[in-house]
N, CA, C and O atoms as a MOPAC input file, in Angstrom:
PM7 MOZYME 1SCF
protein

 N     -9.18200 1    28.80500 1   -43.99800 1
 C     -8.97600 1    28.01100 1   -45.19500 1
 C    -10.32500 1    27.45100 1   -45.64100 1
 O    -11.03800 1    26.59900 1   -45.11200 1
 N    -10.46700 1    28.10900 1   -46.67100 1
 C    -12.18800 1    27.13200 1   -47.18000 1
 C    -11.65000 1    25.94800 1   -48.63900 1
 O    -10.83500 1    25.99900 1   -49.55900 1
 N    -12.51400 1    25.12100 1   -48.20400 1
 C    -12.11200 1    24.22200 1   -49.04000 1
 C    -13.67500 1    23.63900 1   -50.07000 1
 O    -14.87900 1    23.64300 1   -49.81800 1
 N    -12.94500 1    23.24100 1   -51.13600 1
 C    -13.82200 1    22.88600 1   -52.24800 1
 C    -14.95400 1    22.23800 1   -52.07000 1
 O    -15.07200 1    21.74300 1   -50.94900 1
 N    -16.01600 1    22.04200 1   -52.96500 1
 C    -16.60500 1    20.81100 1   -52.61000 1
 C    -16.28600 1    19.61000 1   -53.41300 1
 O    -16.90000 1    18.55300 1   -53.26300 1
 N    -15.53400 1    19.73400 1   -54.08100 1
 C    -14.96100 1    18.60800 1   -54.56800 1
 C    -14.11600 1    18.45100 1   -53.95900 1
 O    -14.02500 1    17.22400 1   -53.90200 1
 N    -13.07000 1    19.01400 1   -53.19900 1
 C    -11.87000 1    18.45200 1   -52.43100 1
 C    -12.79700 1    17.93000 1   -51.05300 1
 O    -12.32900 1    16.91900 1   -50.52900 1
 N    -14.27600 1    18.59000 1   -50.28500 1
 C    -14.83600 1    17.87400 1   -49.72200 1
 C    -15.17500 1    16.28600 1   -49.73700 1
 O    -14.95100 1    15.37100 1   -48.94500 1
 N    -15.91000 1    16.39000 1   -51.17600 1
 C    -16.26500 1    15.04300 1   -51.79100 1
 C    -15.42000 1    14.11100 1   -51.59700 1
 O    -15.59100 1    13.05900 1   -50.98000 1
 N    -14.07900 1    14.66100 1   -52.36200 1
 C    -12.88000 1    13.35500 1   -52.46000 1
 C    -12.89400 1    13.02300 1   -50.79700 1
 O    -12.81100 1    11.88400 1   -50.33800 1
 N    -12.97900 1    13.86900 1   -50.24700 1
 C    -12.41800 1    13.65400 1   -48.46500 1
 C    -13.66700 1    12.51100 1   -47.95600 1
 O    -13.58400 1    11.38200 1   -47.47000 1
 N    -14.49700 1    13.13200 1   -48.21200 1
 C    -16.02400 1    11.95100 1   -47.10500 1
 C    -15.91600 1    10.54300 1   -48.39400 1
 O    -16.81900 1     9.73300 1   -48.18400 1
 N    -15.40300 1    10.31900 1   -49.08900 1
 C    -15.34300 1     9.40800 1   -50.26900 1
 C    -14.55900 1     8.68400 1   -49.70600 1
 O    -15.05300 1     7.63500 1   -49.29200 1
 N    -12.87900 1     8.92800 1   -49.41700 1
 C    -11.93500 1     8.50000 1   -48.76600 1
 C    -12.51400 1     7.98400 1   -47.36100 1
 O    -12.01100 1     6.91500 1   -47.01700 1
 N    -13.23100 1     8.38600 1   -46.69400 1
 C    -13.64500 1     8.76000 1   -45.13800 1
 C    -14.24600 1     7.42400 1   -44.72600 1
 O    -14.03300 1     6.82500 1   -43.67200 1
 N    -15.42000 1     6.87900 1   -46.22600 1
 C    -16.29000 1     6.70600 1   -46.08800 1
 C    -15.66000 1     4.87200 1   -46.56000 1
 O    -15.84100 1     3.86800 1   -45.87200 1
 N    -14.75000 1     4.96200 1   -48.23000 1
 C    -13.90400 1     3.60800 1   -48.07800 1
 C    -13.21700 1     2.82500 1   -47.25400 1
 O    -13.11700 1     1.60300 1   -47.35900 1
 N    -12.57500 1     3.72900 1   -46.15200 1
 C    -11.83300 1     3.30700 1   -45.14600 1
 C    -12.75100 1     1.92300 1   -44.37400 1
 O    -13.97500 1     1.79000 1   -44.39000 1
 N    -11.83100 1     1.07800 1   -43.78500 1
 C    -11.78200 1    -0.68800 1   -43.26000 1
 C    -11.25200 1    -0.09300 1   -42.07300 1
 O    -10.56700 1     0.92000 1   -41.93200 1
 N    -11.88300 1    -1.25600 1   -40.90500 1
 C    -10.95200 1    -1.00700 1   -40.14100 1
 C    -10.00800 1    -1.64500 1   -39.98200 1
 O     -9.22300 1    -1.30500 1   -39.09600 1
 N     -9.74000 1    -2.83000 1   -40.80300 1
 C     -8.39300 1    -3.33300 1   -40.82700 1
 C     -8.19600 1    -2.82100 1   -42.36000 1
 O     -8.84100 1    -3.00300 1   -43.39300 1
 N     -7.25700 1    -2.24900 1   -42.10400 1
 C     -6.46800 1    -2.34000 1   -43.43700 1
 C     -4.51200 1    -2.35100 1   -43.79600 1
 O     -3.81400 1    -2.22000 1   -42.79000 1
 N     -4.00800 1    -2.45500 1   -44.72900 1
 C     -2.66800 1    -2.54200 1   -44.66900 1
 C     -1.77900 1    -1.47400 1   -45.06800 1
 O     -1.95900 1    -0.78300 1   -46.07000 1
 N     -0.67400 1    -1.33900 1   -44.14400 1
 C     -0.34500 1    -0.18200 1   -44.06200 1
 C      0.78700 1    -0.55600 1   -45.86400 1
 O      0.76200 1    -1.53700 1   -46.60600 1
 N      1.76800 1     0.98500 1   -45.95400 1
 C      2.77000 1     0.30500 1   -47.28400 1
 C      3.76500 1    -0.81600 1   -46.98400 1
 O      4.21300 1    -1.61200 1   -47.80900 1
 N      4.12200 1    -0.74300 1   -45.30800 1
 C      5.43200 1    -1.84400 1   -45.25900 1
 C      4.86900 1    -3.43900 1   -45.59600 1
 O      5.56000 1    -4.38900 1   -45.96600 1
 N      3.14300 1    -3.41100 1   -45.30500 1
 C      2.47800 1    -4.58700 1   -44.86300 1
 C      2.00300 1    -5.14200 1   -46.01000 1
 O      1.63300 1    -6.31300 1   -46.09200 1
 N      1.99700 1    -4.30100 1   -46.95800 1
 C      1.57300 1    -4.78300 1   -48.88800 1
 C      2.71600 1    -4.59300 1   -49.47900 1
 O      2.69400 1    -5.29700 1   -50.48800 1
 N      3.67600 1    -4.04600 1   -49.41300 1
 C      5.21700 1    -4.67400 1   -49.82900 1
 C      5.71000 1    -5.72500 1   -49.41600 1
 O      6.42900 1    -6.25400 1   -50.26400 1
 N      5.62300 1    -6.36200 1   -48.30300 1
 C      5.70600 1    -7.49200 1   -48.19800 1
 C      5.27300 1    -8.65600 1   -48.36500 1
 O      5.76900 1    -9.75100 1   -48.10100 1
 N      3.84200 1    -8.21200 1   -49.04300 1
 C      2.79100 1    -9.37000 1   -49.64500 1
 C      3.04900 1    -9.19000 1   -50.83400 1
 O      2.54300 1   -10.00500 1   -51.60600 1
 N      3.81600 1    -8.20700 1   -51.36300 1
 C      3.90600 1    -7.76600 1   -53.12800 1
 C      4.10200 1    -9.49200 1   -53.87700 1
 O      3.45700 1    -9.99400 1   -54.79800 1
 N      5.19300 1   -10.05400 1   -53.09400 1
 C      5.73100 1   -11.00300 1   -54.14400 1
 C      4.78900 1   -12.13100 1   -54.25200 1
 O      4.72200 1   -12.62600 1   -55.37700 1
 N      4.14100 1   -12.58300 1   -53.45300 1
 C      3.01300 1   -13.98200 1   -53.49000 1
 C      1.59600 1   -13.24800 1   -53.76800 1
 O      0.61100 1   -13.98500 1   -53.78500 1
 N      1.39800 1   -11.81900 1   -53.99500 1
 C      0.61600 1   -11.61900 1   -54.74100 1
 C      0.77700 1   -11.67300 1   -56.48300 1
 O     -0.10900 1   -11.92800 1   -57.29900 1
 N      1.85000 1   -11.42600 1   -56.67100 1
 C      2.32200 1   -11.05700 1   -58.17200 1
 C      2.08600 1   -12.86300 1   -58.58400 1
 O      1.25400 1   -13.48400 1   -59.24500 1
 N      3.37200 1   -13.24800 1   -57.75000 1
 C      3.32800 1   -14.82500 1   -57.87500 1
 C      2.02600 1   -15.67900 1   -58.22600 1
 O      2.00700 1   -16.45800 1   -59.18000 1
 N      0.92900 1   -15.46700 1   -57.36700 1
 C     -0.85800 1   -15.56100 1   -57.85100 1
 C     -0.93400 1   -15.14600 1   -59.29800 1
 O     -1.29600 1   -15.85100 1   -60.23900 1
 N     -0.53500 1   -13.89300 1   -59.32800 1
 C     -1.35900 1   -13.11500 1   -60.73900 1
 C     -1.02600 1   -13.88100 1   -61.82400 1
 O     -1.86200 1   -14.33900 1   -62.60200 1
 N      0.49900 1   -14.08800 1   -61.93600 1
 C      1.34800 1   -14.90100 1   -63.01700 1
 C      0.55100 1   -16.11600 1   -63.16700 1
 O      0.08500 1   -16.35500 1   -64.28100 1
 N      0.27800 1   -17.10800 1   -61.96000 1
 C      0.33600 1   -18.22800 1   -62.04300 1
 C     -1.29500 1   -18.98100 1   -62.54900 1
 O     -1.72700 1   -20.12900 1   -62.64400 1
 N     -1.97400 1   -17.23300 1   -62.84200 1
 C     -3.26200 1   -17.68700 1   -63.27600 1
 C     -4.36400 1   -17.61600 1   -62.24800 1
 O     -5.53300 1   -17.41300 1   -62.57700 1
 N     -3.91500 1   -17.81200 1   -60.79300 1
 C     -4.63800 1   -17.02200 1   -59.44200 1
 C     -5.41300 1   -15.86900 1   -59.39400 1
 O     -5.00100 1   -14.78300 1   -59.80100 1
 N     -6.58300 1   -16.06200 1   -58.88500 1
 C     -7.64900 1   -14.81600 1   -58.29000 1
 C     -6.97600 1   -13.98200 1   -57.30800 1
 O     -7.63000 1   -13.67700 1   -56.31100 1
 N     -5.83500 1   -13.58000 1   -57.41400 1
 C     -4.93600 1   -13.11400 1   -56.21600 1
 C     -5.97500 1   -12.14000 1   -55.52200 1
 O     -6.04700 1   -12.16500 1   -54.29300 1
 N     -6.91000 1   -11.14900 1   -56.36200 1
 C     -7.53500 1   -10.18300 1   -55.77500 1
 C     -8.66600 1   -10.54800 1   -54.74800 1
 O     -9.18000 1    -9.83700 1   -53.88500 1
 N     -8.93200 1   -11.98100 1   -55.11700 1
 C    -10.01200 1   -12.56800 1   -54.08800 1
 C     -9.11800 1   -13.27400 1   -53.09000 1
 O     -9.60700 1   -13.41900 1   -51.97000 1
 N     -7.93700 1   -13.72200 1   -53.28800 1
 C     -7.24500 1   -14.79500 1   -52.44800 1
 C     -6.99700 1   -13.29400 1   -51.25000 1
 O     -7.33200 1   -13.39600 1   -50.07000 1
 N     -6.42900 1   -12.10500 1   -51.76900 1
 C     -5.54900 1   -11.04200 1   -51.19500 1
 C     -6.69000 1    -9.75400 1   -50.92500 1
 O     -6.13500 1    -8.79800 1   -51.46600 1
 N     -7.70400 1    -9.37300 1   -50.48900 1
 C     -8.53900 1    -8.21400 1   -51.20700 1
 C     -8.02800 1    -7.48800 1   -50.63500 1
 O     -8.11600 1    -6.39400 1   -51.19200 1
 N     -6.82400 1    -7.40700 1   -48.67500 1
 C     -6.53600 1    -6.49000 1   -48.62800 1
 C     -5.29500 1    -5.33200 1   -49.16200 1
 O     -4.98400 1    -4.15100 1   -49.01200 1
 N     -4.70000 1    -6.99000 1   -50.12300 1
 C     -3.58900 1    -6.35900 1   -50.78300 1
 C     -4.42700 1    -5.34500 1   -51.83400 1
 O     -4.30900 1    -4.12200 1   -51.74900 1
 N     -5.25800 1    -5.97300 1   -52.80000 1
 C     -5.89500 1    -5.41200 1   -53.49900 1
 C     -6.38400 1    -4.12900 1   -53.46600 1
 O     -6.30100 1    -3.29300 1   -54.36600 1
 N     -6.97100 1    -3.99300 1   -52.23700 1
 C     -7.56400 1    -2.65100 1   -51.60600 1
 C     -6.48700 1    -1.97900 1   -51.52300 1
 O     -6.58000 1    -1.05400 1   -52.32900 1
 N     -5.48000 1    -1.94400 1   -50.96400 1
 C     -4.16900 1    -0.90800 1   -50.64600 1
 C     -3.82900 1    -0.39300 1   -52.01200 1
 O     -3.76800 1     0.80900 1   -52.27000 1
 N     -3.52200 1    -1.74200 1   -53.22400 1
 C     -2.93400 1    -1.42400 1   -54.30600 1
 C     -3.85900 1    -0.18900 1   -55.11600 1
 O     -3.42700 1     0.68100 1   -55.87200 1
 N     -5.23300 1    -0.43000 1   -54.69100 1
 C     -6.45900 1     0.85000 1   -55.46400 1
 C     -6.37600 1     2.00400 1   -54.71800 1
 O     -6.88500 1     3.08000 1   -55.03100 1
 N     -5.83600 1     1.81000 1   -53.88800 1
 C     -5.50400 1     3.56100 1   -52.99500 1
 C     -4.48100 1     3.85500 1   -53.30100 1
 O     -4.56800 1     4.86300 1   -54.00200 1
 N     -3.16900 1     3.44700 1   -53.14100 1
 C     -1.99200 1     3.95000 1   -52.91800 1
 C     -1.19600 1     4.26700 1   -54.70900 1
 O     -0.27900 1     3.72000 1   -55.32200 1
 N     -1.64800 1     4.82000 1   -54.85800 1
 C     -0.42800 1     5.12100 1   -56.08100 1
 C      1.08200 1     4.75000 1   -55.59400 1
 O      1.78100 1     4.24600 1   -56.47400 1
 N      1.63200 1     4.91200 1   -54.42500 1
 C      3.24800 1     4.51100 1   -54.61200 1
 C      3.54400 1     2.90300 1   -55.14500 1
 O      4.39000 1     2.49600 1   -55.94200 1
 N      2.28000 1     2.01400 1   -54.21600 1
 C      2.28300 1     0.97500 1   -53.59600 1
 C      1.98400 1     0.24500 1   -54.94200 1
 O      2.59000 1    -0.77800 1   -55.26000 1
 N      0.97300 1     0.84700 1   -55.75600 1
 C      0.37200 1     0.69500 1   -57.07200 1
 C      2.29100 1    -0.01600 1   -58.44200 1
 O      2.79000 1    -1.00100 1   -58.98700 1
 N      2.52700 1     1.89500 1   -58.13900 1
 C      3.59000 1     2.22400 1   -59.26100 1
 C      4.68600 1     0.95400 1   -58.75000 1
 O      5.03400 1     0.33600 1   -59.75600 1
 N      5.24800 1     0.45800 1   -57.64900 1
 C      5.78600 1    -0.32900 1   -57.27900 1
 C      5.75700 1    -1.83400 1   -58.02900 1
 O      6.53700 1    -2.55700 1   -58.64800 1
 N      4.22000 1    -1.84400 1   -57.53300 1
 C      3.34900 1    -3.56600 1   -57.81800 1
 C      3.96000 1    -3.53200 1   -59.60600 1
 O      4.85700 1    -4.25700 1   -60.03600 1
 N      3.32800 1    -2.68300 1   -60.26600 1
 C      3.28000 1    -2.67400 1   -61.81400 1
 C      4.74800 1    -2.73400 1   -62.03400 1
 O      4.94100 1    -3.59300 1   -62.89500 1
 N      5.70300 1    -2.28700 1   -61.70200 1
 C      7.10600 1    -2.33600 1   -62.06100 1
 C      7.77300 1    -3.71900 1   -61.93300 1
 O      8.60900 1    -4.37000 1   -62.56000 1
 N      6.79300 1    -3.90800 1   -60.50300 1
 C      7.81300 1    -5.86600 1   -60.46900 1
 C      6.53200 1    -6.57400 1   -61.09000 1
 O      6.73100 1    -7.59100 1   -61.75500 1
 N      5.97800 1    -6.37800 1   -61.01900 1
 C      5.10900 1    -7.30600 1   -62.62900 1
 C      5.53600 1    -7.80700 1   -63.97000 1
 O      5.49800 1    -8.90600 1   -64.52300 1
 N      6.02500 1    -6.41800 1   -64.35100 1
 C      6.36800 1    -5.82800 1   -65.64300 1
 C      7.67500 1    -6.83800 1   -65.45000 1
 O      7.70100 1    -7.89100 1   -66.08600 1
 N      8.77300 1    -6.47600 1   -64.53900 1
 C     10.42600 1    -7.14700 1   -64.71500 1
 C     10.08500 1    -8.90900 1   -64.83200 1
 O     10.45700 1    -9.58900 1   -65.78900 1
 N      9.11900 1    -9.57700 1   -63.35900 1
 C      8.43000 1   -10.53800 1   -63.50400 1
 C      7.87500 1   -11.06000 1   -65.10200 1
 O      8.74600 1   -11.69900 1   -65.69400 1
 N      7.04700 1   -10.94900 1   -65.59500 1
 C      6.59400 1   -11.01900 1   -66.79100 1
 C      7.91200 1   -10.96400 1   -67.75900 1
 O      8.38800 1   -12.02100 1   -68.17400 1
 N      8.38600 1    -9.92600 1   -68.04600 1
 C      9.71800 1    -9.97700 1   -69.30500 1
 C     10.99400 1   -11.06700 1   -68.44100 1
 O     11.89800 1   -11.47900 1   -69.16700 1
 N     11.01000 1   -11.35000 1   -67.43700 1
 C     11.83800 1   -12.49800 1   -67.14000 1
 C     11.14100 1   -14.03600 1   -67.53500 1
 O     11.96700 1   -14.90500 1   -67.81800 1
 N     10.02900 1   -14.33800 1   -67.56400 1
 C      9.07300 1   -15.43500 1   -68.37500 1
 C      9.16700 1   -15.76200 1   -68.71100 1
 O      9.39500 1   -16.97200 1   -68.70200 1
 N      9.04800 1   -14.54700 1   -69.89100 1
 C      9.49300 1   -14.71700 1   -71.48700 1
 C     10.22300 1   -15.23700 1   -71.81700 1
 O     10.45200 1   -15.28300 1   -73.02500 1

């Protein structure tokens, strides 16, 4: 199997962001709500939270999740 050098790139890129602590999806779903709660309330959540933050810039599921209870959050506000 030969692989790209751009599918290389993305790989030592990934390789290279990696923490050694970081949070897995069960461990930033469960921070979802007192992060959102921050965002609303006018909070630096991303400085209070960076490792929520960090998960939410990798993970597209974890991402599409966050933005959905934002979104319901926010139009309940209103």
């Amino acid at each position: 199997m030969k692989l790209s050098s751009e599918t290389i790139r993305k790989m030592m890129s990934s390789v290279k962001s990696t923490r050694e602590v970081e949070l897995t999806c069960g461990h930033c779903y469960d921070e979802l709500d007192l992060f959102i709660e921050m965002k609303l309330s006018g909070k630096n959540a991303d400085e209070a939270m960076p490792l929520v933050k960090e998960h939410l810039d990798r993970c597209a599921a974890c991402r599409e999740e966050y933005e959905f209870l934002l979104l319901a959050l926010e139009a309940m506000v209103q």
